[in-house]
C-alpha positions as CSV (number, residue, x, y, z in Angstrom):
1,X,-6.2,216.3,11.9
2,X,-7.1,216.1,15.5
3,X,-5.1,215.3,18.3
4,X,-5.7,214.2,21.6
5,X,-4.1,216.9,24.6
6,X,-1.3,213.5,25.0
7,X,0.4,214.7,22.4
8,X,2.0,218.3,21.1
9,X,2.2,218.3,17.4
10,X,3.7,221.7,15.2
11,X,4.3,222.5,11.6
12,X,7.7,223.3,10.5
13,X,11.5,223.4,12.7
14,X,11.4,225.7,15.3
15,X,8.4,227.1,17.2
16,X,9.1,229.4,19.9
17,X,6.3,231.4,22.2
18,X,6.2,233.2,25.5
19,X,2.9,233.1,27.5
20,X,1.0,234.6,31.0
21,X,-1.8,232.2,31.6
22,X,-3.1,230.2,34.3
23,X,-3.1,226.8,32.0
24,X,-0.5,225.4,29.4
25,X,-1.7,224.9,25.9
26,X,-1.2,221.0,26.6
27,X,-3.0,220.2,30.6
28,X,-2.6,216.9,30.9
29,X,0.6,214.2,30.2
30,X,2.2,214.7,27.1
31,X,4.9,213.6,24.7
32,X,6.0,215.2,21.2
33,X,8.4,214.2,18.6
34,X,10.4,217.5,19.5
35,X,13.0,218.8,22.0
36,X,11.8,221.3,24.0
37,X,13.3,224.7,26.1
38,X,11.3,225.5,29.3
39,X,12.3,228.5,30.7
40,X,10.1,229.6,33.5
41,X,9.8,232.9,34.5
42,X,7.2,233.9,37.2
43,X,4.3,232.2,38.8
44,X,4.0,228.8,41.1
45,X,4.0,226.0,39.7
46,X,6.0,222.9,39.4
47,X,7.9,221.2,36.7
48,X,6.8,217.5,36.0
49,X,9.1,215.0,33.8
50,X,9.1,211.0,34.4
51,X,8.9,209.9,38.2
52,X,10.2,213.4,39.4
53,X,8.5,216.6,40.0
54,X,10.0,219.9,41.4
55,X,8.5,223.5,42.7
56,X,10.3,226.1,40.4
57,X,11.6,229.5,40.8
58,X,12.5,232.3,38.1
59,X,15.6,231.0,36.0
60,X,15.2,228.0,36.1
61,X,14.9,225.7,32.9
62,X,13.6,222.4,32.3
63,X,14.6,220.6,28.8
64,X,12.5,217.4,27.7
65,X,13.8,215.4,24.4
66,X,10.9,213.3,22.3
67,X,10.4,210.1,24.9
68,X,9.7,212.0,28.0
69,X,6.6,212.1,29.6
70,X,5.9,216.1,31.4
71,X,3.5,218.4,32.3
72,X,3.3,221.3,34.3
73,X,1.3,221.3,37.6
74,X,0.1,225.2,38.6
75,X,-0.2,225.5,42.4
76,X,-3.2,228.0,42.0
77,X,-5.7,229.4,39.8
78,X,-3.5,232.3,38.5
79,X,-1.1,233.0,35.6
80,X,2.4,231.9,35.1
81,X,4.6,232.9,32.7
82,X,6.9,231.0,30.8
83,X,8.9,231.2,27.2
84,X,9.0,227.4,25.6
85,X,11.0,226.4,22.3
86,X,10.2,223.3,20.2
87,X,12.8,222.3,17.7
88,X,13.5,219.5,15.7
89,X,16.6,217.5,16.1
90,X,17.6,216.4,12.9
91,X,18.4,219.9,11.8
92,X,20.9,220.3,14.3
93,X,22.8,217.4,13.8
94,X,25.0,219.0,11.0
95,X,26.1,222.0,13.3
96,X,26.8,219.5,16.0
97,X,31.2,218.7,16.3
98,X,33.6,216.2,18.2
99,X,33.8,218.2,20.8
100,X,30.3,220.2,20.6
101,X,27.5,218.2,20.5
102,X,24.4,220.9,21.0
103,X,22.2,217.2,21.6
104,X,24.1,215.7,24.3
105,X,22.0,217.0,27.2
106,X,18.6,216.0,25.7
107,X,20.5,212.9,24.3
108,X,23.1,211.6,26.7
109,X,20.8,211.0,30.3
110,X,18.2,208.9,31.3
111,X,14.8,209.4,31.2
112,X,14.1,212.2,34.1
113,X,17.2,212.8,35.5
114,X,19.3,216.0,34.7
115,X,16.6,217.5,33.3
116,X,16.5,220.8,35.5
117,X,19.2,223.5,35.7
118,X,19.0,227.1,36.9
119,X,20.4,230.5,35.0
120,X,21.0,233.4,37.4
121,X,20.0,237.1,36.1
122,X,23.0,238.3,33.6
123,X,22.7,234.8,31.8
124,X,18.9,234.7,31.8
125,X,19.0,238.3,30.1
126,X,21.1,236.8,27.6
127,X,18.7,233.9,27.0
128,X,15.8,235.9,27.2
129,X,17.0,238.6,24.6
130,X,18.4,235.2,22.4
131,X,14.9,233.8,22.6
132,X,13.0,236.9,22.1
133,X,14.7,237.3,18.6
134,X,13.9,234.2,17.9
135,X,10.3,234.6,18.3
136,X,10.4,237.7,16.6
137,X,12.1,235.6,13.4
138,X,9.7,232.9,13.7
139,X,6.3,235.1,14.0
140,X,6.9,237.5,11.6
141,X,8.8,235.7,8.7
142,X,10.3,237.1,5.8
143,X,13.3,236.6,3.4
144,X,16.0,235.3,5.4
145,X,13.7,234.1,8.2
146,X,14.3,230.2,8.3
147,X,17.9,230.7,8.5
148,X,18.0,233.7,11.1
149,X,15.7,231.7,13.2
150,X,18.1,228.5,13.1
151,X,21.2,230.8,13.7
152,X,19.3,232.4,16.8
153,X,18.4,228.2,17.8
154,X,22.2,227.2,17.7
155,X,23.3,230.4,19.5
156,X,20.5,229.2,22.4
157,X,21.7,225.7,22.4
158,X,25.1,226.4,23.0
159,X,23.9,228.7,25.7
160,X,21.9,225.9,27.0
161,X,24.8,222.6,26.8
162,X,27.1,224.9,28.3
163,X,24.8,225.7,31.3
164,X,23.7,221.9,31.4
165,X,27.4,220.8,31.6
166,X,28.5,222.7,34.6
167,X,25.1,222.7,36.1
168,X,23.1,220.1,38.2
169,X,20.3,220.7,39.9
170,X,20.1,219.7,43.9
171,X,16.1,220.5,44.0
172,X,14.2,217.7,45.6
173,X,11.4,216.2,43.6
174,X,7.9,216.8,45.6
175,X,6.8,213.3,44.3
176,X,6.7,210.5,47.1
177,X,8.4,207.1,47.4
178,X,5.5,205.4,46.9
179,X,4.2,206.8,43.8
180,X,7.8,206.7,42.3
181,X,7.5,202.9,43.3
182,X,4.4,202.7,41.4
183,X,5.9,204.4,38.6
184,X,8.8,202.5,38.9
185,X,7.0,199.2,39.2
186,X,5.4,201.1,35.6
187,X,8.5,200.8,33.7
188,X,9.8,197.9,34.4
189,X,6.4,195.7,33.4
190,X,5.1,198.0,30.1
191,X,4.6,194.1,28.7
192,X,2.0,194.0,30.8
193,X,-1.9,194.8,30.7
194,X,-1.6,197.3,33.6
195,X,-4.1,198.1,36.1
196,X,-4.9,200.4,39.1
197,X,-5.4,197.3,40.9
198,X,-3.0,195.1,39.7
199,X,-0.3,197.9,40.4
200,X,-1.6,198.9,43.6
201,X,-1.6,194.9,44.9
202,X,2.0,194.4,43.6
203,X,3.3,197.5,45.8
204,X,1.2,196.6,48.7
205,X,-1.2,199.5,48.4
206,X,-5.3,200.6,48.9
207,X,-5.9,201.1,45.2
208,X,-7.9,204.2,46.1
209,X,-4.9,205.3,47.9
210,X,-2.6,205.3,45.4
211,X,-4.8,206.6,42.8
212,X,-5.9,209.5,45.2
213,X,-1.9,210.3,45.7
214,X,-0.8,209.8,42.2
215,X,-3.5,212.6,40.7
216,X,-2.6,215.0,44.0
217,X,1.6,214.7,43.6
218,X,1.3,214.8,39.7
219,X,-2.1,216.6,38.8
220,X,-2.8,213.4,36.0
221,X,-4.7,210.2,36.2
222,X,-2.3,206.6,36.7
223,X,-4.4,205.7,33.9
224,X,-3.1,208.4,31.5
225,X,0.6,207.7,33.0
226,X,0.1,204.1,31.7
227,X,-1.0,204.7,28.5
228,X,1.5,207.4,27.4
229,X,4.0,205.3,28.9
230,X,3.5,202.1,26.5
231,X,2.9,205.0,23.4
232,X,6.1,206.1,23.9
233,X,7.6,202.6,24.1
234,X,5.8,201.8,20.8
235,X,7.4,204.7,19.5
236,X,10.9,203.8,20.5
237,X,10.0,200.0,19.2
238,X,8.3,201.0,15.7
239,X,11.8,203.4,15.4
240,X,14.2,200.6,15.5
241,X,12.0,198.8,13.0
242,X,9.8,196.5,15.2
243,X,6.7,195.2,13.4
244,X,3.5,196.8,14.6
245,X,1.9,193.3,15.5
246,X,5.3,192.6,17.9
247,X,5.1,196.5,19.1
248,X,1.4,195.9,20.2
249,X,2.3,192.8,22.0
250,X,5.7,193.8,23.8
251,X,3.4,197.0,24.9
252,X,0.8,194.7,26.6
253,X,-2.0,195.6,24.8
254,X,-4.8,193.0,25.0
255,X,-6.1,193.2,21.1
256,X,-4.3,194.6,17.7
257,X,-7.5,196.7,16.6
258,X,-7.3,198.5,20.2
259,X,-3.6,199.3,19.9
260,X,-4.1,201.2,16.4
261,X,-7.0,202.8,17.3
262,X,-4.8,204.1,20.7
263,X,-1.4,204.6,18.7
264,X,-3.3,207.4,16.2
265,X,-5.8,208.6,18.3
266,X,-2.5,209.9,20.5
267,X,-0.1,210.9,17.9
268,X,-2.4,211.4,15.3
269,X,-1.0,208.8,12.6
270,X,-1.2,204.8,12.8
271,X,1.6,203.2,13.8
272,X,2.7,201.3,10.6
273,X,3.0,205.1,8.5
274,X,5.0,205.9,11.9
275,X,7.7,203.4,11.8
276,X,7.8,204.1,8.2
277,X,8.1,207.6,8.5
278,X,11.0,207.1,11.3
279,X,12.9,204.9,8.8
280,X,13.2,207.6,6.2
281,X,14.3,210.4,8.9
282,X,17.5,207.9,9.8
């Protein structure tokens, strides 16, 4: 099955990785039905989720749940290193407590805010030595594997909830007030059949200004913004059992053909076996 760079699919629970390259596996915008653990660790890039954007520095982690738009934008042509985890949340829910809920800071926020935090050296070696067992687990299974790699996971989660409770990052986003009006302006009207210029005229903008300024701050199209935007809606819609012809139109796309060929040719399914699928994981 092929999917479009929009949108990070993996087989199984957990996948965990470290890499030195100059690009991401996934360039563009993207979304996935995963959590995921950004810890970055040498390079110069910056970190983008929803209408913010920020330079980072070693130690510092960025955590996106499965309705949050990122990338990441490298500053030049050479590597950067990073270690990223993708999990899936439903198996965490049964290790999750009253008073320990290993979710709550992919769960309990807005989209974009509180996304960044920062570990200094001695808890970064503890993460990093954590994570690289986990890697370890999950590239070279055996008997036992699936359950080491989940107790490794938990271990990393509580490691990461902790940090994200007493944590908050004061790093200034790099993007400017007027494309975080336009995104903004994005959110607020996903109903609609968005345009460059319909956006640009509503904020009081030189369309070719704004679209020259959105692709500079962020590094992706407004167009692309836009679209995974209303996927992402459709997602959330199709979850809470919204029909597909109602999830078309409260996502503002013009014709029903055009929304199911957009729906699967980003997520890779169509979007009636998607709500279906989301009503047996609840």
């Amino acid at each position: 099955m092929k999917h479009s760079e929009y949108y990070q699919p993996f087989q199984g629970d957990i996948l965990a990785g470290i890499g030195n390259s100059p690009v991401s596996p996934t360039r563009d915008f993207h979304i996935h039905d995963h959590y995921e653990i950004f810890l970055f660790l040498g390079g110069r890039v910056n970190g983008f989720v929803e209408q913010y954007s920020y330079p980072l520095q070693r130690g510092d982690v960025l955590i996106f749940n499965n309705h949050e738009i990122h990338k990441i934008i490298n500053q030049t042509q050479e590597p950067y290193e990073r270690l990223t985890i993708h999990f899936r949340a439903p198996q965490i829910y049964p290790f999750c407590t009253a008073t320990t809920n290993l979710l709550a800071c992919f769960q309990n926020r807005q989209p974009g805010e509180h996304n960044l935090a920062h570990m200094e050296e001695p808890l970064l070696s503890e993460y990093l030595e954590l994570s690289m067992r986990l890697i370890e687990t999950v590239e070279q299974p055996k008997y036992g594997s699936e359950v080491l790699a989940l107790t490794y996971l938990i271990q990393i989660l509580v490691l990461v909830s902790e940090l994200y409770t007493r944590t908050r990052s004061d790093v200034t986003s790099v993007i400017s007030p007027h494309i975080q009006a336009a995104m903004s302006y994005i959110d607020g009207h996903l109903q609609l059949n968005l345009t460059l210029e319909q956006i640009a005229g509503e904020l009081g903008l030189d369309k070719y200004y704004l679209s020259h300024m959105f692709k500079q701050q962020t590094g992706g199209t407004l167009y692309r913004y836009v679209l995974l935007k209303k996927i992402t809606l459709a997602k959330q819609l199709l979850s809470a059992g919204t029909s597909v012809s109602d999830t078309c139109y409260l996502t503002g796309f013009n014709d029903y053909a055009n929304f199911i060929r957009t729906f699967k040719n980003i997520t890779g399914i169509p979007p009636g076996k998607y709500g279906k699928l989301a009503e047996r994981a609840d």
